[in-house]
MARSEDREN-170683 format. One record per residue (C-alpha): chain; y, z, x. Coordinates in steps of 0.25 Angstrom, whole numbers, plus 5000, padded with zeros to 4 digits. Example, Ala and Ser with C-alpha at 12.3 -4.5 7.8 and 13.67 -1.06 7.14 Angstrom:
2
+--------+------+------+------+
! chaine !   yy !   zz !   xx !
+--------+------+------+------+
!      A ! 4982 ! 5031 ! 5049 !
!      A ! 4996 ! 5029 ! 5055 !
+--------+------+------+------+
***
This chain:
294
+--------+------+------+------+
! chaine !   yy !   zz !   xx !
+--------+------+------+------+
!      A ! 5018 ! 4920 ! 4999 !
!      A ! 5015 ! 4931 ! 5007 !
!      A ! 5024 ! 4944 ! 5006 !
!      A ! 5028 ! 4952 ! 5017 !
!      A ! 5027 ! 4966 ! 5017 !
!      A ! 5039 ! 4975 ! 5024 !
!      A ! 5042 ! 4988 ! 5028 !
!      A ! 5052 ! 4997 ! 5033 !
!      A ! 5057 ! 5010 ! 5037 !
!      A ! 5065 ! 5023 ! 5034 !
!      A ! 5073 ! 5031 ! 5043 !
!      A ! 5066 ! 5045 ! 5043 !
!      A ! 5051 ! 5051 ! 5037 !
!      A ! 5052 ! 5064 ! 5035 !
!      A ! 5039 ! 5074 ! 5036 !
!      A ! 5031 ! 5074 ! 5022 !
!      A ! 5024 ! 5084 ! 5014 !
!      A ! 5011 ! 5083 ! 5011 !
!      A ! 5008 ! 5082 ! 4997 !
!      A ! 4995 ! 5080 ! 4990 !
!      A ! 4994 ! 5062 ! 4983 !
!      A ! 4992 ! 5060 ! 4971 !
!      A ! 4988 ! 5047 ! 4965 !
!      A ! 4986 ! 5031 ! 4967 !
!      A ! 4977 ! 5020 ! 4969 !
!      A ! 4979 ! 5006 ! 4973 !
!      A ! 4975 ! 4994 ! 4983 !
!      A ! 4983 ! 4983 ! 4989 !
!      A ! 4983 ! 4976 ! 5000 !
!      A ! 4995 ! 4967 ! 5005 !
!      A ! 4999 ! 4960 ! 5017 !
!      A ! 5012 ! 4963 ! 5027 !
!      A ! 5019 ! 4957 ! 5038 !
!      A ! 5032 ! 4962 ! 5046 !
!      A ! 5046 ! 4959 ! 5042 !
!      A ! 5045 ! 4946 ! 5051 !
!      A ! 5054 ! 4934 ! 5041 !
!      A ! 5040 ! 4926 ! 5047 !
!      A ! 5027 ! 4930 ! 5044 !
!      A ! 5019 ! 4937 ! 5052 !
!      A ! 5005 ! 4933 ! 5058 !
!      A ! 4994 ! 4939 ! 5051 !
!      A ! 4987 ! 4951 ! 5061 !
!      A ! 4973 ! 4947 ! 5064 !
!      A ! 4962 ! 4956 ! 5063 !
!      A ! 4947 ! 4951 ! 5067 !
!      A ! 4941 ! 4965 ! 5068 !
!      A ! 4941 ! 4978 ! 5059 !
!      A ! 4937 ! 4990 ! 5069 !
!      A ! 4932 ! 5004 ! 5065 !
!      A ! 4942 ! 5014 ! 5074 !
!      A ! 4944 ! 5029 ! 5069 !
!      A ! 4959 ! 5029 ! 5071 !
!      A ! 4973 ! 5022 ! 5064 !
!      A ! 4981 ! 5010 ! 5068 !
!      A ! 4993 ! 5024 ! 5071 !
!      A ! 4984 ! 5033 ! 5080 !
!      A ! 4994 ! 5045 ! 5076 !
!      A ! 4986 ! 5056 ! 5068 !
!      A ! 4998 ! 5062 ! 5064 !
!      A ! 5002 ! 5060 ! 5048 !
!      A ! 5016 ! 5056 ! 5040 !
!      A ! 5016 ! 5056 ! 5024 !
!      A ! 5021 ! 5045 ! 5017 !
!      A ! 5024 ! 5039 ! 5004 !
!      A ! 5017 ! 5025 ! 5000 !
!      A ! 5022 ! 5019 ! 4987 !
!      A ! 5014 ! 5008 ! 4980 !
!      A ! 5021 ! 4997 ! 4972 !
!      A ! 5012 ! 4985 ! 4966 !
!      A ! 5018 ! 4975 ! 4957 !
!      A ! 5015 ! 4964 ! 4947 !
!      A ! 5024 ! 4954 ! 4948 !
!      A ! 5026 ! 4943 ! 4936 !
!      A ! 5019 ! 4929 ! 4939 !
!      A ! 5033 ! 4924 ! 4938 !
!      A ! 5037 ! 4930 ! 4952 !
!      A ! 5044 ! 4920 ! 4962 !
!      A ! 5044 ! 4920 ! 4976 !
!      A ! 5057 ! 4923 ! 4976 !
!      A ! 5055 ! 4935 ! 4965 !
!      A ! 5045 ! 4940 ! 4973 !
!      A ! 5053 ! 4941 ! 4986 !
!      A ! 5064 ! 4947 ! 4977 !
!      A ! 5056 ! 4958 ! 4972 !
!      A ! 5049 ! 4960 ! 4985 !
!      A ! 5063 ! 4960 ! 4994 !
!      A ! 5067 ! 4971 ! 4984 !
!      A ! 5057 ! 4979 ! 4984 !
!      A ! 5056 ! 4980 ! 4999 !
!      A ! 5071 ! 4981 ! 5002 !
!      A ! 5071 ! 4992 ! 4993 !
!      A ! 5068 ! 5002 ! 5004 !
!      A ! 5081 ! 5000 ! 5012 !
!      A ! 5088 ! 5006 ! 4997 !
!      A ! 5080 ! 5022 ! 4998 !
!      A ! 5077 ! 5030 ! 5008 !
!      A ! 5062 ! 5035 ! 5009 !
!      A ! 5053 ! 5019 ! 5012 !
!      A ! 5045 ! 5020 ! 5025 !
!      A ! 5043 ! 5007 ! 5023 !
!      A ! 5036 ! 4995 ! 5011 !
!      A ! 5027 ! 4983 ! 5011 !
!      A ! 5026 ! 4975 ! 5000 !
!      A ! 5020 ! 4962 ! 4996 !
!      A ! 5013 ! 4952 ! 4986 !
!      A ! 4997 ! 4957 ! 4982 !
!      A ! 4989 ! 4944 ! 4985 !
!      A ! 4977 ! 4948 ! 4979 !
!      A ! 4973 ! 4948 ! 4966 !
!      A ! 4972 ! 4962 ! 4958 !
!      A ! 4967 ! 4967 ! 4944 !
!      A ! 4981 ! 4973 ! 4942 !
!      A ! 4988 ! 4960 ! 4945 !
!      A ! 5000 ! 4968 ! 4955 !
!      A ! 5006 ! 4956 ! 4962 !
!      A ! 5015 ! 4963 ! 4974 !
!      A ! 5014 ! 4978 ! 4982 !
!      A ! 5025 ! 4986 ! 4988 !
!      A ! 5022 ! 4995 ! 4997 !
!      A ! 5032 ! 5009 ! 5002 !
!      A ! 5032 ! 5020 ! 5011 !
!      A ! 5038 ! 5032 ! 5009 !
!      A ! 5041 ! 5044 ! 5016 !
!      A ! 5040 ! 5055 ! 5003 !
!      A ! 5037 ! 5056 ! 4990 !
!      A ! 5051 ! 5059 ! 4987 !
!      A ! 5055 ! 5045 ! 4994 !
!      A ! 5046 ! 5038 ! 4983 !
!      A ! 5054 ! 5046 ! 4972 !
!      A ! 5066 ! 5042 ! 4978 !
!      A ! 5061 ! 5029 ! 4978 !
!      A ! 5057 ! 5025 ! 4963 !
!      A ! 5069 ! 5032 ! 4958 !
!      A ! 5078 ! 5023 ! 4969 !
!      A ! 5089 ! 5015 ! 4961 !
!      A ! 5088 ! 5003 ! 4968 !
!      A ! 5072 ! 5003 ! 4968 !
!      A ! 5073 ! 5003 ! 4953 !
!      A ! 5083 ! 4991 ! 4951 !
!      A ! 5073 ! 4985 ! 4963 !
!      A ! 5061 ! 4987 ! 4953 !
!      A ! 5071 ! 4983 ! 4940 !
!      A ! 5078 ! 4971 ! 4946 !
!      A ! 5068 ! 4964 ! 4955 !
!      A ! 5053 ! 4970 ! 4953 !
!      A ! 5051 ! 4972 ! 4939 !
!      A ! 5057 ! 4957 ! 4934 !
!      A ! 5044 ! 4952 ! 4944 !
!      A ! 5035 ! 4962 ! 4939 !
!      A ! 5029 ! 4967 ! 4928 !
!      A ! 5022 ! 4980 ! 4934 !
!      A ! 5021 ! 4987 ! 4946 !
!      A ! 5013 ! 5002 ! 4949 !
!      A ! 5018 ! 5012 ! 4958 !
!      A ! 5007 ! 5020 ! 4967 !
!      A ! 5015 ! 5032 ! 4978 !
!      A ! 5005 ! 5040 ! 4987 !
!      A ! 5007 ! 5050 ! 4999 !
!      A ! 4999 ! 5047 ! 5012 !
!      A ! 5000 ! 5049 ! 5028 !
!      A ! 5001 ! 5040 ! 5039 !
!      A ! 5004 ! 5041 ! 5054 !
!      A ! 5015 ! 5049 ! 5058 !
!      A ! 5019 ! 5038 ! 5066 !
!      A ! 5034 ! 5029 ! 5063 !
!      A ! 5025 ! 5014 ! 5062 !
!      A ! 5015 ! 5019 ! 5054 !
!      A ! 5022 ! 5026 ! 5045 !
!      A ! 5034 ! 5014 ! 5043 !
!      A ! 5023 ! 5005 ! 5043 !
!      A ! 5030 ! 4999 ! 5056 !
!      A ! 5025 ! 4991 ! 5068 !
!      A ! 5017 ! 4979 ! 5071 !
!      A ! 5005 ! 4986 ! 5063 !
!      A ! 5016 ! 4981 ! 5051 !
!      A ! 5019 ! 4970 ! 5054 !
!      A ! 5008 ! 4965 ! 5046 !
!      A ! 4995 ! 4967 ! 5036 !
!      A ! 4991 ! 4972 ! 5023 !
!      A ! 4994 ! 4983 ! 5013 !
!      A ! 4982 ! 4987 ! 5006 !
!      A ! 4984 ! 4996 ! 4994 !
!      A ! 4974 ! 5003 ! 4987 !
!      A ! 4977 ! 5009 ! 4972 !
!      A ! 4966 ! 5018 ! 4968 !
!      A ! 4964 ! 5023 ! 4953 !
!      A ! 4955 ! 5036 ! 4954 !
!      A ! 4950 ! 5042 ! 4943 !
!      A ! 4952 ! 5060 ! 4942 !
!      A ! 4935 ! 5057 ! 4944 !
!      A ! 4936 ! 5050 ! 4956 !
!      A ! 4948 ! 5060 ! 4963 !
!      A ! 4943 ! 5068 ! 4973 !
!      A ! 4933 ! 5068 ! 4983 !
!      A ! 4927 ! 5053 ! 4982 !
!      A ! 4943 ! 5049 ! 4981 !
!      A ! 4947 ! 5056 ! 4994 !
!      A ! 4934 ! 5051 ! 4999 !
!      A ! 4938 ! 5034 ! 4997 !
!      A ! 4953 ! 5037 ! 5001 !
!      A ! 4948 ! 5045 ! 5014 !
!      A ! 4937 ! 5032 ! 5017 !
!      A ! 4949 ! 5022 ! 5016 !
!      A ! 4957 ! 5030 ! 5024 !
!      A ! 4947 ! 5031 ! 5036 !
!      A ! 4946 ! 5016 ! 5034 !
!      A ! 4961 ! 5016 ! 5041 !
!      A ! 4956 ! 5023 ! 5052 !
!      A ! 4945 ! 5015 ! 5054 !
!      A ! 4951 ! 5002 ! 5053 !
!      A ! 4964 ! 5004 ! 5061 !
!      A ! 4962 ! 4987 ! 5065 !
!      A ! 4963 ! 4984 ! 5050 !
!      A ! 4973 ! 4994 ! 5045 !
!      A ! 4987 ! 4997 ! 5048 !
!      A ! 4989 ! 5010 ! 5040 !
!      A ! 4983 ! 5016 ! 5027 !
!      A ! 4988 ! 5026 ! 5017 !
!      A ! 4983 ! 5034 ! 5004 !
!      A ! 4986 ! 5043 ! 4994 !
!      A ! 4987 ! 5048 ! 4979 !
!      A ! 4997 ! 5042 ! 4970 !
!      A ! 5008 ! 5050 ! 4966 !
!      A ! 5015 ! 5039 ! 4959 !
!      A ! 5015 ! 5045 ! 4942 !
!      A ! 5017 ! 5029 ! 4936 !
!      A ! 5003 ! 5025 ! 4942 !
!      A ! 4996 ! 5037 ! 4941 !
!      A ! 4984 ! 5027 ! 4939 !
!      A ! 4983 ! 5025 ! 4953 !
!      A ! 4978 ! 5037 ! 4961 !
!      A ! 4976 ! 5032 ! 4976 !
!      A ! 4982 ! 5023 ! 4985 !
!      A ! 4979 ! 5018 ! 4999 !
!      A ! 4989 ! 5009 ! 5007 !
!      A ! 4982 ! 5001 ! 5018 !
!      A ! 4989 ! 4993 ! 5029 !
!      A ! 4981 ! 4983 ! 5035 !
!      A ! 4985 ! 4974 ! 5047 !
!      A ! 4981 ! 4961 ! 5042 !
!      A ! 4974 ! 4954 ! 5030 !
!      A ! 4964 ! 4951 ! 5039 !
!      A ! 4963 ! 4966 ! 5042 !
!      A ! 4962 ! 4969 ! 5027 !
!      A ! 4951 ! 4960 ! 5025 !
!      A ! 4943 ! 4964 ! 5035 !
!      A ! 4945 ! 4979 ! 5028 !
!      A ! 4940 ! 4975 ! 5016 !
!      A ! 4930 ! 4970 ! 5021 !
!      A ! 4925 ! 4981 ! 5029 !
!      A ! 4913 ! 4989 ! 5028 !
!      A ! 4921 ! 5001 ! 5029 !
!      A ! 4930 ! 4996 ! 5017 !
!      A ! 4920 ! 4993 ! 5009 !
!      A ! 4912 ! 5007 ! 5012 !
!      A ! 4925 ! 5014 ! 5006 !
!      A ! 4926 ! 5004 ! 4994 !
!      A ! 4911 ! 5009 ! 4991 !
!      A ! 4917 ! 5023 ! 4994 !
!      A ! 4928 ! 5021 ! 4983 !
!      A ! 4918 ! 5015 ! 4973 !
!      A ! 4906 ! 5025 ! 4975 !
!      A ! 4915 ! 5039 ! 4978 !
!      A ! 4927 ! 5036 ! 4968 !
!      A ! 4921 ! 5027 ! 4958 !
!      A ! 4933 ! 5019 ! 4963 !
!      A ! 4935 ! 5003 ! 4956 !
!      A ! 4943 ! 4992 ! 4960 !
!      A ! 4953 ! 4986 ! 4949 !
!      A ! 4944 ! 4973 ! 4953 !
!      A ! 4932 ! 4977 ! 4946 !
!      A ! 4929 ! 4979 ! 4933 !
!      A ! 4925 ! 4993 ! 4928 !
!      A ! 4927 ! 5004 ! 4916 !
!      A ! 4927 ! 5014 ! 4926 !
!      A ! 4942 ! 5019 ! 4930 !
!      A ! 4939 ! 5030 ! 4939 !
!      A ! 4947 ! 5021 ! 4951 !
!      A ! 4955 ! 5009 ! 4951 !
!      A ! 4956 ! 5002 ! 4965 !
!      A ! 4967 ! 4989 ! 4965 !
!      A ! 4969 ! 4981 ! 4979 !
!      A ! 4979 ! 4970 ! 4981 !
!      A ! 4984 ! 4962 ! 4995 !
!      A ! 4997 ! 4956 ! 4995 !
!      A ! 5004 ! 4948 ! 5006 !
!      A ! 5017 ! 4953 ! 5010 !
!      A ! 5031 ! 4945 ! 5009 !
!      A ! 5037 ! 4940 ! 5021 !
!      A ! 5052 ! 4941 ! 5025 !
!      A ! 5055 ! 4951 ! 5012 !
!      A ! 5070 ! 4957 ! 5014 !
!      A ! 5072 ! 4949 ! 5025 !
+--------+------+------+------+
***
């Protein structure tokens, strides 16, 4: 079954502050469609090309909040639990102030950490993600219709720009309307902070720019979140289609930066096998629900 990823928005974004990311690491990918109660047809992409410029041609920046939620689910889970825990988890934003908007999905891809489902937030502060897990009706969402379904989930928060622009930063607009989330959790190691860390982050982010065709939007940061303090980086990418994602990955550019991680940041994926923790890389690609709260 595929799931379908939502959004949605809030009514005002105030100016943000600067302040300096702290840590996280992760990578996930997931498919998303519109809030059509029919599925959408998948966006077709037959060519990747190399511009130096974003899909939002506005240079001007807005600070935002993303929020990281993976799961593992119990093998027991039903369809209809599943749509239960999923229709809960995304209505949830229509109870607090703060969501700029949520995607959310089943992980179709097998992963060494065996997290089955993702949920995805914006928010416009790090006050508004406070807010967020101290929300009453968020902790009887976990208590009453998450947790009997799961049996863990990690939390990753991060602090990151994107264009000052009211799609870009609701995640609205035919741009959307479709595609895959592609999360990156990253575990550096103190020796691999630094220079060759800002380095990798820096090369995937010029992969955004360079790939406006393939990708939506991008975002990264440091985790701030103290329960997984295991994680130090995350990058969230947005791309317009599994066929754009797989012509990513499969890139020559991608591949160059992947060395980059390796080489520069003794960086590891959670797929291999290693004694070395300097950096833990885990990636996942779910299929968003359809027709969720609807």
């Amino acid at each position: 079954m595929l799931l379908e990823a939502l959004t949605s928005t809030a009514p005002s974004f105030p100016s943000f502050r600067r302040q300096c990311p702290t840590t996280l690491s992760c990578h996930v990918s997931f498919d998303v469609s519109g809030l059509n109660t029919r599925r959408n047809p998948t966006m077709k992409v037959t060519a990747c090309s190399k511009v130096e410029s974003s899909s939002f041609p506005l240079e001007k920046k807005r600070k935002v909040v993303e929020h990281v939620c993976l799961l593992k689910a119990k093998q027991v889970l039903s369809d209809k639990d599943e749509k239960d825990m999923l229709d809960y988890l995304y209505t949830s934003q229509y109870q607090m102030r703060g969501i700029v908007a949520v995607s959310l999905g089943r992980i179709s891809n097998d992963n060494v950490e065996n997290y089955t489902h993702a949920v995805f937030m914006r928010f416009q502060t790090k006050e508004d993600v406070t807010k967020f897990y101290e929300n009453p009706f968020y902790s009887k969402v976990l208590k009453e219709h998450v947790m009997p379904y799961c049996h863990d989930l990690v939390n990753v928060d991060y602090e990151s720009e994107v264009e000052d622009d009211m799609l870009p930063i609701f995640r609205k607009g035919e741009e959307f309307n479709y595609g895959v989330e592609f999360v990156h959790l990253f575990a550096f190691d103190d020796s691999a902070l630094g220079a060759p860390v800002e380095d990798a982050l820096a090369s995937l982010e010029k992969l955004r720019k360079e790939f406006p065709s393939l990708i939506v939007q991008s975002t990264q940061g440091s985790n701030f979140n103290l329960s997984s303090k295991e994680y130090t980086h995350a990058v969230v990418t947005r791309f317009r289609s599994s066929e754009a994602f797989e012509i990513f990955l499969g890139s020559t550019e991608y591949r160059d930066v992947r060395r980059l991680l390796i080489h520069a940041s003794y960086f590891i994926c959670l797929q291999l096998t290693s004694s070395s923790r300097a950096i833990k890389w885990l990636w996942m690609l779910f299929c968003p629900i359809l027709n969720i709260g609807l």
